[in-house]
C-alpha positions in Angstrom: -169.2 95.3 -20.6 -165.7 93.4 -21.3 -163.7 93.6 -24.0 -162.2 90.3 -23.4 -162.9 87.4 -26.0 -164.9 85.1 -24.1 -166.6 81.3 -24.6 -168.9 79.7 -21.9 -169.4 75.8 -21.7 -172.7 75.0 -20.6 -174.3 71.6 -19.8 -177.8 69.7 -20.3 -177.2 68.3 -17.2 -174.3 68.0 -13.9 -171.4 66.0 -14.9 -172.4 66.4 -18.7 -168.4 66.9 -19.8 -168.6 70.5 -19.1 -165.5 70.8 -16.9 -163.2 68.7 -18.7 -164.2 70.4 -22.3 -163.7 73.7 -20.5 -159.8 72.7 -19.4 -159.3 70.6 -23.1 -160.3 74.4 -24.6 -157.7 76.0 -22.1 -155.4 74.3 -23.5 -155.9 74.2 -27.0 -155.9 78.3 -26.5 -153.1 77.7 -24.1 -151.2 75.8 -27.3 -152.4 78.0 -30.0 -150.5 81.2 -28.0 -153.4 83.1 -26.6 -153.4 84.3 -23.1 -156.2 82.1 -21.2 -158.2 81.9 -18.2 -160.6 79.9 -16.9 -163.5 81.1 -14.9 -166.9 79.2 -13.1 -169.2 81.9 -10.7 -170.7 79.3 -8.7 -169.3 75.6 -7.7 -171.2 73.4 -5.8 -168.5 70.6 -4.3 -167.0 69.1 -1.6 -164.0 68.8 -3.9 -161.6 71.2 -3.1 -158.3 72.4 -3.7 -156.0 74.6 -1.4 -153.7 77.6 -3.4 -150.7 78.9 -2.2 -151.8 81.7 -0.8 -154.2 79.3 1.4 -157.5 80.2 -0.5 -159.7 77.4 -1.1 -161.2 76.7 -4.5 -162.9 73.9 -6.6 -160.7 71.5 -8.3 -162.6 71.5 -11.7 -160.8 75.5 -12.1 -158.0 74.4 -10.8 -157.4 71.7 -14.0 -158.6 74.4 -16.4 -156.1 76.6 -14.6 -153.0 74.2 -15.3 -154.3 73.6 -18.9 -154.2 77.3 -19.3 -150.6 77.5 -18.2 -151.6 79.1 -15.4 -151.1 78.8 -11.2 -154.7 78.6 -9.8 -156.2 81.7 -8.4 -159.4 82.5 -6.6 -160.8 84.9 -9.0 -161.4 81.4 -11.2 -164.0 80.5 -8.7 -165.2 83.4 -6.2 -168.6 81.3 -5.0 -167.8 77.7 -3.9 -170.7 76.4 -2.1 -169.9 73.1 0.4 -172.8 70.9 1.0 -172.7 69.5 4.4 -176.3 68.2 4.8 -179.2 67.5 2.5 -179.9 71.3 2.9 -177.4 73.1 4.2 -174.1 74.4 2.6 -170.6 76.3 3.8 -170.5 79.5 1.5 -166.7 80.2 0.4 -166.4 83.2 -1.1 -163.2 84.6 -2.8 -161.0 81.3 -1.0 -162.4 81.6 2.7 -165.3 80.6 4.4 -168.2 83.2 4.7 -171.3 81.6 6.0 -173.6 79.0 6.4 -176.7 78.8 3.8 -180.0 76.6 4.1 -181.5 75.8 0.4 -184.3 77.6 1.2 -182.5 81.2 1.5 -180.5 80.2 -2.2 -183.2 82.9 -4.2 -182.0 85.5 -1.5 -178.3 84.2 -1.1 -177.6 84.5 -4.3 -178.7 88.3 -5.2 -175.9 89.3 -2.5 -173.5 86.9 -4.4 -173.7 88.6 -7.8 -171.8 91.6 -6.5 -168.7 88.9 -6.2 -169.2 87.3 -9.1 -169.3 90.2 -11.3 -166.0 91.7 -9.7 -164.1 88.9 -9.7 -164.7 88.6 -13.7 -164.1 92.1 -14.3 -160.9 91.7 -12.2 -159.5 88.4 -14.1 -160.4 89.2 -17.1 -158.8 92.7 -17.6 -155.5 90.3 -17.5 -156.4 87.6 -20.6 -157.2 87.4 -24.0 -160.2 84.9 -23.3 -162.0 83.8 -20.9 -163.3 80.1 -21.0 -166.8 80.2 -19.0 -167.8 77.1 -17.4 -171.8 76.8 -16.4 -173.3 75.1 -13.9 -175.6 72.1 -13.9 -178.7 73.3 -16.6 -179.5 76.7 -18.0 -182.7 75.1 -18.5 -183.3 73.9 -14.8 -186.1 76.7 -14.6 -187.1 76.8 -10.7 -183.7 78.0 -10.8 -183.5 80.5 -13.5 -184.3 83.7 -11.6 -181.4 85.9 -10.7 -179.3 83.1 -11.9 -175.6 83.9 -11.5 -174.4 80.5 -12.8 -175.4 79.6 -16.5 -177.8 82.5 -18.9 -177.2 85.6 -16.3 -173.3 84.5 -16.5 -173.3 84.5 -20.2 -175.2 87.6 -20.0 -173.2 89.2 -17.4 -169.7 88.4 -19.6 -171.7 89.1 -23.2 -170.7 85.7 -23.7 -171.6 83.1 -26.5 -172.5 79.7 -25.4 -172.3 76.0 -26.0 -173.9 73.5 -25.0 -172.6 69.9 -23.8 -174.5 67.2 -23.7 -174.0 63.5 -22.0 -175.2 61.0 -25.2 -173.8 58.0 -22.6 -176.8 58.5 -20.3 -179.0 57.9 -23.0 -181.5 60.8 -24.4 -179.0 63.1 -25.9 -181.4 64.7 -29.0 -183.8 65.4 -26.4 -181.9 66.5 -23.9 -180.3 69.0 -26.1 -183.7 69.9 -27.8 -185.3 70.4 -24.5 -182.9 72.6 -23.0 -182.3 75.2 -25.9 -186.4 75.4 -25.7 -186.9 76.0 -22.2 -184.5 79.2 -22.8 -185.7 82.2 -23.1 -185.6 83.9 -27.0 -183.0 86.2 -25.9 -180.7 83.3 -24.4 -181.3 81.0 -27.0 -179.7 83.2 -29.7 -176.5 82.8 -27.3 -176.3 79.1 -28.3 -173.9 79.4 -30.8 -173.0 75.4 -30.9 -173.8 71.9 -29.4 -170.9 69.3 -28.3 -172.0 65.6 -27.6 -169.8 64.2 -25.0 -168.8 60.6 -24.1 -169.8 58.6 -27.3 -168.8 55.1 -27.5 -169.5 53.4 -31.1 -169.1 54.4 -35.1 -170.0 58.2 -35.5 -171.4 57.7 -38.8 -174.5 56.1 -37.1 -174.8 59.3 -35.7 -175.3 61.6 -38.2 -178.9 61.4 -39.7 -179.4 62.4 -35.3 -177.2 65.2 -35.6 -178.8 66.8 -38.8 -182.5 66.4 -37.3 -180.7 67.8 -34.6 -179.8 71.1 -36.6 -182.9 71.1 -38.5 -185.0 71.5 -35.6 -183.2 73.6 -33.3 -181.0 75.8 -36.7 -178.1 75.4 -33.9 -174.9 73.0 -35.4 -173.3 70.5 -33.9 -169.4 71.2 -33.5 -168.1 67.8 -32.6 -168.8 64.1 -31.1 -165.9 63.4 -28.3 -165.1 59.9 -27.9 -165.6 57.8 -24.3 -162.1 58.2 -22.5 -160.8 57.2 -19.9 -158.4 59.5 -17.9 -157.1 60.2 -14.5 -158.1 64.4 -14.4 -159.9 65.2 -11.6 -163.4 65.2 -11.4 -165.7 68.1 -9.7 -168.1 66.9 -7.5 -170.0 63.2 -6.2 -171.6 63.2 -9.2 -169.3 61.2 -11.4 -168.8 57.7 -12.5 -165.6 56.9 -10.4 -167.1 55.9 -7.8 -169.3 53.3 -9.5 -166.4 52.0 -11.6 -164.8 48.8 -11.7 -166.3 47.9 -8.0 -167.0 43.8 -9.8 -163.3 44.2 -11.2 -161.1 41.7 -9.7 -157.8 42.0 -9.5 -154.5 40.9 -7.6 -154.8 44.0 -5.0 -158.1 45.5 -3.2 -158.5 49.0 -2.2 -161.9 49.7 -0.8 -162.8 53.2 0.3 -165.7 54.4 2.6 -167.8 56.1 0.7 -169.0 58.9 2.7 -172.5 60.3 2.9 -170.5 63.6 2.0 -167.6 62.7 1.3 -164.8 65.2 -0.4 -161.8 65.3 -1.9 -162.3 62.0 -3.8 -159.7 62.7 -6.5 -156.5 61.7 -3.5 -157.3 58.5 -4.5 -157.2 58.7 -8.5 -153.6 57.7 -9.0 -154.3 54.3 -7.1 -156.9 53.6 -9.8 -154.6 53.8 -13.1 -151.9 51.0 -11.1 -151.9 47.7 -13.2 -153.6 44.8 -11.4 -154.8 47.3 -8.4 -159.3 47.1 -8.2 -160.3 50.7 -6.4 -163.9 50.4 -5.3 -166.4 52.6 -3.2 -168.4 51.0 -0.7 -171.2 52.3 1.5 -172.6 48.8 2.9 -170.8 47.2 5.5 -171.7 43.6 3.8 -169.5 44.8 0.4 -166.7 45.9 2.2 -164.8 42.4 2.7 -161.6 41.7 3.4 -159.6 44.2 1.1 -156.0 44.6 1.0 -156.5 48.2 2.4 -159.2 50.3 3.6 -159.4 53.5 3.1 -162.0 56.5 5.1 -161.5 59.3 3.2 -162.0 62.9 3.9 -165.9 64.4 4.5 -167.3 68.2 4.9 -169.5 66.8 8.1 -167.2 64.7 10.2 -169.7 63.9 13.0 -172.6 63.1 10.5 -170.9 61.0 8.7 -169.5 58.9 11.7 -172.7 58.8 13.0 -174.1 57.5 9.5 -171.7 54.6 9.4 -172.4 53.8 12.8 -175.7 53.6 12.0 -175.6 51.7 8.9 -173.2 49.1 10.3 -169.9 50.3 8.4 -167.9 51.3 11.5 -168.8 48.2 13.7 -167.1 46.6 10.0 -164.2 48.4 9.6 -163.2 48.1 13.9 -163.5 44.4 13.2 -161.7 44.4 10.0 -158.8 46.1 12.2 -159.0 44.0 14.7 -158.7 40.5 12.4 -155.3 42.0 10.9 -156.4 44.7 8.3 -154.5 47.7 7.4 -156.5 51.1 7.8 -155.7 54.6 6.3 -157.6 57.6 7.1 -157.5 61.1 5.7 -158.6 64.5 6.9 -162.4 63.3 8.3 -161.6 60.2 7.9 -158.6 60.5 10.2 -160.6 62.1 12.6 -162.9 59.4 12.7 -160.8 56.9 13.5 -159.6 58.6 17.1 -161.0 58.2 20.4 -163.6 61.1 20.4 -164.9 64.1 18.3 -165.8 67.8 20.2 -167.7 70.3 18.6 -167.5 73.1 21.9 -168.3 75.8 19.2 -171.2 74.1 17.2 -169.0 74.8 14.5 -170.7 71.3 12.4 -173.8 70.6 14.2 -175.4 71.0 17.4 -173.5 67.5 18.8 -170.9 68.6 21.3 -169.1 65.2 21.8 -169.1 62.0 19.6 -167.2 59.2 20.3 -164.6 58.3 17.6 -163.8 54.6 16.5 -161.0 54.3 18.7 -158.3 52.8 16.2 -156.0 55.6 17.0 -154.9 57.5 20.6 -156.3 61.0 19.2 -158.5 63.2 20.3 -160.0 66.3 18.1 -161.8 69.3 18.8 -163.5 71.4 16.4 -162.1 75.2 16.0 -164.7 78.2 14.3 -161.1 78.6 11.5 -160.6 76.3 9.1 -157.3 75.3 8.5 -156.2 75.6 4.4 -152.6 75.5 3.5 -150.6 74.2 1.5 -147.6 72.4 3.0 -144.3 70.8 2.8 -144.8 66.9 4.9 -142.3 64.4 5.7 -143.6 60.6 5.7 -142.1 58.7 8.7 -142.4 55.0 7.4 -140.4 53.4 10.0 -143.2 52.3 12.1 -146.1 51.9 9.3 -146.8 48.1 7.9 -147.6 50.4 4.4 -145.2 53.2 3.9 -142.1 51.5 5.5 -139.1 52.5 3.0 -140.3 56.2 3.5 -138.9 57.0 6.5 -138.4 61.1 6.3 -139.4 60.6 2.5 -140.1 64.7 1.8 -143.2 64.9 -0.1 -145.9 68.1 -0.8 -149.5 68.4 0.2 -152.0 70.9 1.3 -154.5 70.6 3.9 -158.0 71.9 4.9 -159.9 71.2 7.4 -161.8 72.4 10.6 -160.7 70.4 13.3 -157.4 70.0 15.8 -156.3 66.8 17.2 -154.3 66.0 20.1 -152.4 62.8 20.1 -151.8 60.3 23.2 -148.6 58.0 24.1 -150.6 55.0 21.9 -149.5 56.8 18.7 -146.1 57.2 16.0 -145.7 60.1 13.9 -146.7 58.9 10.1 -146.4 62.7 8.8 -145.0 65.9 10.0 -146.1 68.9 8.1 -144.1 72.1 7.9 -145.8 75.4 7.3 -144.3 78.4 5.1 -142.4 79.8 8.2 -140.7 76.5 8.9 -143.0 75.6 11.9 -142.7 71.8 12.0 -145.8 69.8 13.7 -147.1 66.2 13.6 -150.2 65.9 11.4 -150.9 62.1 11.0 -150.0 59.0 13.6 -149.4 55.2 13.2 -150.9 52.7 15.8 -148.6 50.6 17.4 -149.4 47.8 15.2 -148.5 49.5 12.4 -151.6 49.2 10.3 -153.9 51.8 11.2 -152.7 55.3 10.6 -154.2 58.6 9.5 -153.0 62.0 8.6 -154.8 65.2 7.5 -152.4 65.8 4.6 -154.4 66.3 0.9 -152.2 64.7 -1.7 -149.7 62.1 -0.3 -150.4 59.7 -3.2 -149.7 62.6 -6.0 -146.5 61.8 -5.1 -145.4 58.4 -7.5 -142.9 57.4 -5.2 -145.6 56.7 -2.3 -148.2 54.7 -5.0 -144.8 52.6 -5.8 -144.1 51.8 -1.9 -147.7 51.2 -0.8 -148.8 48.9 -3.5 -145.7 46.6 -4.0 -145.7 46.6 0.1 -149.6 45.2 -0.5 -147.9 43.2 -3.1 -145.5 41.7 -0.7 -147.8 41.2 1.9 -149.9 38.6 -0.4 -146.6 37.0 -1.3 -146.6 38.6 -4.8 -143.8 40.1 -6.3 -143.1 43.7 -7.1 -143.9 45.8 -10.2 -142.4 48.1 -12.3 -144.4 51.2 -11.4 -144.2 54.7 -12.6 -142.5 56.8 -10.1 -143.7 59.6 -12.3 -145.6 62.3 -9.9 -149.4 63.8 -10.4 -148.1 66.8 -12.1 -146.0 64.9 -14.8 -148.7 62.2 -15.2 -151.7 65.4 -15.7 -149.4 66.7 -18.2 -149.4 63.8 -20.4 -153.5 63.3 -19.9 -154.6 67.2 -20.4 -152.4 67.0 -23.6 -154.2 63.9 -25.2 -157.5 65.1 -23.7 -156.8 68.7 -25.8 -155.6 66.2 -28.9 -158.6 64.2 -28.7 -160.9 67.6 -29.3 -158.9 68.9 -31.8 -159.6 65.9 -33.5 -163.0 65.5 -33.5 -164.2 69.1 -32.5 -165.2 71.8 -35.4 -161.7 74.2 -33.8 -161.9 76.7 -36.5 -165.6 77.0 -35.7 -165.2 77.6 -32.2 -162.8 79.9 -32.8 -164.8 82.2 -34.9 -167.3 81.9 -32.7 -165.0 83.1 -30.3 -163.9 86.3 -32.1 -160.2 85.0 -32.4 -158.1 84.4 -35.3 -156.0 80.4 -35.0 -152.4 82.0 -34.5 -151.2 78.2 -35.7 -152.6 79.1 -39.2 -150.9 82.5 -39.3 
């Protein structure tokens, strides 16, 4: 069907190591001179990224896209599925919200969906040299194998070879491996060109009798064991292990973050996490949160659900009296919204609630609009009036937002960021209390900026009579630079390149 050279990473299981072999293989291609593009049919995530065009896509192609060399573009990911209940999902297809699916319509859902996926393929891939396939989940979760758009029918779909990734750190890796390439059907199994195990801490060599049962039983080789690393690239989805890293870690500074029943956009807080002496930890019981240094309610695809969850659980009757006995408070996007007066929902645009009152830590009010907001935008920090980001004040900076709702602020409030769309119009988009320690804003990607890490945590610093660090001022973008590189390094160092290649179809231009 496609003349384009093309290689698809597939997984034994979510957060296998699929997404971040996929952008390491970008950019090896990338490196080696071919034209590259990434490509996954189906996300599921709540972690989402807004283009410049203002289509919204997953984050996971959006890596594989800067590894590639490339600006992100929807055609990377046409189907990005939102949960935003147990069994319900927004549908975004080609960057813009379509509809609202229940789990039970998926079989049905997903016939229309193929139409998409197959266009937006045969659209991208006219334009590259090879295409690097990521899958989704299993190929081998069977209840889901019919009319499957995401793993086999992809590979099928592209005439694409296939490798499989599996997660030897969980534990079970043979049979992970063994089971998955026998629950395929004949014809998809002679896809499986190759095996990668993923996230191996220890001496390989102990290894390899495993690996060459491995072979012997399933005739397919093994083309590399990648070390454990650790790295600041943004992860997919909830499924990952940042949020159950170094929560026991002390340190001289204390971030805890809410975590949210469905929380998204996790990865604005990655940069805090890599700061020397600075312990980021997710908390969902109001007994762990403490007394941190700063607390943090990040952003959530069901606003109203999720307050109502943390009311419930005692998290919010926690964080009002952590405010109240002197602690600083940062909100973003939901999390922002959360922390206003009240929540409307006139349109049943989230759920059927119409009115929820809000936490009251900020003079705000929001109502709920049937268009969601997604740009990206130029945002100035007013840090004049913040106990945090003091030293700021009309510090320009770059971020992108997305959201549903529209707030209205009240005479209790201070601009904390004003954003500024592509035709200059300039509006206030996050507020400081009048203490000074509670502020929100719906700005995606303040703390990509190295600058704003510097000011906030030696301002935490101060605050604890400690002194000031040396801190990289470097920015996201520099910092990904140096961590996609070493991450591309570490697979050409333990991965079977030449092998992949020829399984690929293309000829290493380095060696010619």
């Amino acid at each position: 069907m496609m003349k384009t050279k093309s290689l698809m990473i597939q997984g034994t299981a979510s957060s296998s190591g699929k997404s971040l072999i996929a952008a390491a293989l970008c950019r090896i291609l990338f490196q080696d001179g071919f034209k590259v593009a990434p490509f996954k049919a189906q996300n599921m995530s709540n972690n989402s990224f807004v283009t410049t065009e203002g289509m919204e896509m997953g984050r996971a192609q959006v890596v594989q896209a800067y590894a590639a060399g490339l600006a992100p573009d929807v055609r990377m990911n046409p189907v990005l599925l939102k949960p935003s209940s147990d069994t319900g999902a927004q549908v975004v297809l080609n960057g813009k919200p379509s509809f609202t699916m229940h789990a039970c319509d998926w079989h049905q859902t997903r016939d229309k969906l193929r139409d998409t996926v197959r266009e937006c393929y045969r659209s991208i891939s006219n334009e590259f040299e090879v295409m690097i396939i990521e899958g989704a989940g299993s190929p081998a979760e069977i209840n889901l194998k019919k009319n499957d758009i995401v793993n086999m029918g992809m590979a099928q779909m592209a005439d694409a070879p296939v490798v499989i990734v599996g997660d030897i750190d969980r534990g079970g890796v043979f049979a992970s491996l063994v089971g998955t390439v026998q629950l395929l059907e004949p014809y998809e199994r002679q896809r499986v060109k190759g095996f990668i195990i993923n996230k191996f801490r220890g001496d390989v060599e102990l290894l390899k009798p495993g690996l060459d049962q491995l072979t012997q039983i399933t005739k397919i080789p093994t083309l590399g064991v990648i070390p454990w690393l650790d790295h600041s690239i943004d992860d997919e989805d909830g499924v990952t292990e940042w949020f159950h890293s170094k929560n026991d870690v002390k340190k001289e500074i204390d971030i805890c973050i809410i975590r949210l029943p469905h929380v998204s956009n996790f990865t604005d807080f990655l940069p805090l996490e890599h700061v020397p002496g600075v312990a980021v930890r997710w908390c969902s019981r109001a007994e762990k949160i403490g007394n941190p240094d700063l607390l943090i309610l990040p952003g959530t695809k069901a606003t109203v659900s999720d307050l109502r969850a943390i009311k419930k659980n005692g998290v919010a009757e926690s964080i009002i009296s952590f405010t109240n006995n002197g602690g600083a408070v940062l909100g973003v996007c939901g999390g922002f919204q959360m922390l206003g007066n009240c929540i409307k929902d006139e349109h049943q645009v989230e759920s059927s609630v119409q009115f929820e009152t809000g936490l009251k830590l900020l003079d705000m009010e929001t109502g709920f609009l049937p268009e969601k907001r997604t740009a990206q935008i130029d945002v100035k920090v007013f840090g004049d009036q913040n106990a945090l980001f003091d030293g700021l004040d009309a510090y320009l900076a770059k971020g992108y937002e997305i959201h549903m709702g529209e707030s209205t602020f009240g005479s209790g409030s201070c601009p904390f960021t004003v954003s500024y769309d592509k035709d200059g119009t300039e509006y206030v988009s996050g507020i400081t209390d009048k203490t000074g320690r509670v502020s929100g804003s719906y700005v995606h990607g303040l703390f990509d900026s190295g600058k704003i890490v510097c000011n906030v945590i030696n301002k935490l610093r101060r605050l604890k009579g400690l002194m000031p660090i040396d801190i990289s001022a470097d920015d996201r973008s520099v910092t990904f630079e140096a961590q996609i590189n070493r991450l591309a390094a570490v697979c050409r160092e333990t991965l079977d390149i030449p092998k992949i290649y020829e399984i690929i179809s293309v000829s290493n231009r380095t060696n010619n």
